[in-house]
C-alpha positions, -999 to 999 in steps of 0.1 A, spaced: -254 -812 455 -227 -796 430 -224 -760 434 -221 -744 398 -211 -706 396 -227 -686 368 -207 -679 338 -208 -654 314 -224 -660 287 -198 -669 251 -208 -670 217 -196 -704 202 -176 -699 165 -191 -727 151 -179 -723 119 -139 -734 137 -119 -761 152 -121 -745 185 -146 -738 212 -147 -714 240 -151 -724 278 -165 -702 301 -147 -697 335 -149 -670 362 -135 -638 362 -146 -632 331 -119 -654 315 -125 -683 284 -107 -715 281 -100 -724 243 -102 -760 232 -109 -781 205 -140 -791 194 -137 -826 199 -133 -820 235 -158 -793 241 -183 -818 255 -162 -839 276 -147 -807 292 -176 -791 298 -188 -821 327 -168 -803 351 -168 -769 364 -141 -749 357 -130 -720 372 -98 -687 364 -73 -694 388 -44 -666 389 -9 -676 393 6 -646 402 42 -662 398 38 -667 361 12 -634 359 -11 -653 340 -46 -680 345 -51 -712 343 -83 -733 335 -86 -753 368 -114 -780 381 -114 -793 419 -111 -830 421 -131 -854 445 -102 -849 470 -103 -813 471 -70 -810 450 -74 -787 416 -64 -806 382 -51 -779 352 -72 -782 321 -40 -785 298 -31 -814 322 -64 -829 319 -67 -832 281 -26 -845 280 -36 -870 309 -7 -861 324 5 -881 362 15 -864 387 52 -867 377 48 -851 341 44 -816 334 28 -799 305 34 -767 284 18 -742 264 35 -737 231 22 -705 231 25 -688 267 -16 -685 263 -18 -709 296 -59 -706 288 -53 -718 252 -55 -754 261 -60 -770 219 -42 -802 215 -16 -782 189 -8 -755 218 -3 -785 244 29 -810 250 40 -830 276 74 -822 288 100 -823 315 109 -799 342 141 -788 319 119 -786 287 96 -763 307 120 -741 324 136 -738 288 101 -723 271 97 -696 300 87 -662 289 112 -635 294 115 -623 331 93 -592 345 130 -574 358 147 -585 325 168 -551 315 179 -565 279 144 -570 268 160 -604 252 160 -639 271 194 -646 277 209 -615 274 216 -595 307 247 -565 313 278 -574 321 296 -542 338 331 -557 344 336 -555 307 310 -534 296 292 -556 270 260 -576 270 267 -616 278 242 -643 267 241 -672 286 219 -706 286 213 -731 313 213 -766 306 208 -792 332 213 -770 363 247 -760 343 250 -726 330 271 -723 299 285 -690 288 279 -683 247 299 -646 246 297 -609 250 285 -590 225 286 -551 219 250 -545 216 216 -567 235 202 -576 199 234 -595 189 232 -610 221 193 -620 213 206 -637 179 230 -656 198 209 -668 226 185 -681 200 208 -702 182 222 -719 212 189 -721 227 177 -737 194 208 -762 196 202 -770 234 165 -770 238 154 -777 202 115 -775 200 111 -760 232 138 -733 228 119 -698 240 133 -675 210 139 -638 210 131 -636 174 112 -661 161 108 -673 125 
């Protein structure tokens, strides 16, 4: 018999492209309508990854191993990896979802909890008393420069992100 916890009860906006999924603690998985109803076979459940501070919409499988939402709509194998656009790990729409690789992933990171710059990139540099911005591309870490203050810094981690990592550059100030 299939145990089913009880979920909160969600108010369906009908009148969008999205639909909400209830999951435990209180938490909602958005999706797209077109794949409300196929989703909602399975029981899904909040699981908190408290490396990335953040849930994620997760189902156990028949072999007792949990399967990601945004990995179940992309179909992803075991060797892909998925991101969310967004950083919203429970927004799980198609246009918030892409498959990616392990560098593409690592390059749309949120900024760090013990960043001091408050920029991604951007970190102090006491030798010469500036702020340096530097990327890392393919387990390679390339230096872009020092700058005098952490929001020129920003600017220039943005445009070398944008030239390394393209559409999955992370970017202090977006357009």
């Amino acid at each position: 018999m299939k145990y089913r916890v009880k979920r909160h009860t969600v108010t369906q906006p009908l009148d969008k492209p999205y639909r909400f999924i209830p999951l435990t603690q209180n938490q909602n998985a958005i999706v797209d309508a077109a794949d409300f109803e196929w989703l909602s076979q399975w029981n899904w459940v909040a699981n908190w990854n408290p490396l990335a501070q953040c849930f994620y919409a997760m189902r156990t499988a028949p072999n007792h191993l949990f399967i990601a939402m945004h990995r179940q709509i992309l179909g992803c194998t075991k060797s892909e990896e998925a991101d969310h656009r967004n950083h919203n790990t429970l927004d799980n729409r198609r246009k918030n979802i892409r498959k990616c690789s392990p560098s593409q992933n690592q390059a749309n990171r949120r900024i760090q909890r013990n960043n001091t710059s408050g920029f991604c990139g951007v970190s102090w540099n006491k030798r010469n008393s500036k702020w340096r911005v530097r990327v890392v591309v393919n387990r390679k870490e390339i230096h872009v420069g020092t700058f005098n203050s952490a929001e020129e810094g920003g600017h220039a981690y943005d445009i070398a992100a944008t030239k390394y990592f393209g559409p999955f550059a992370h970017l202090n100030f977006p357009h």
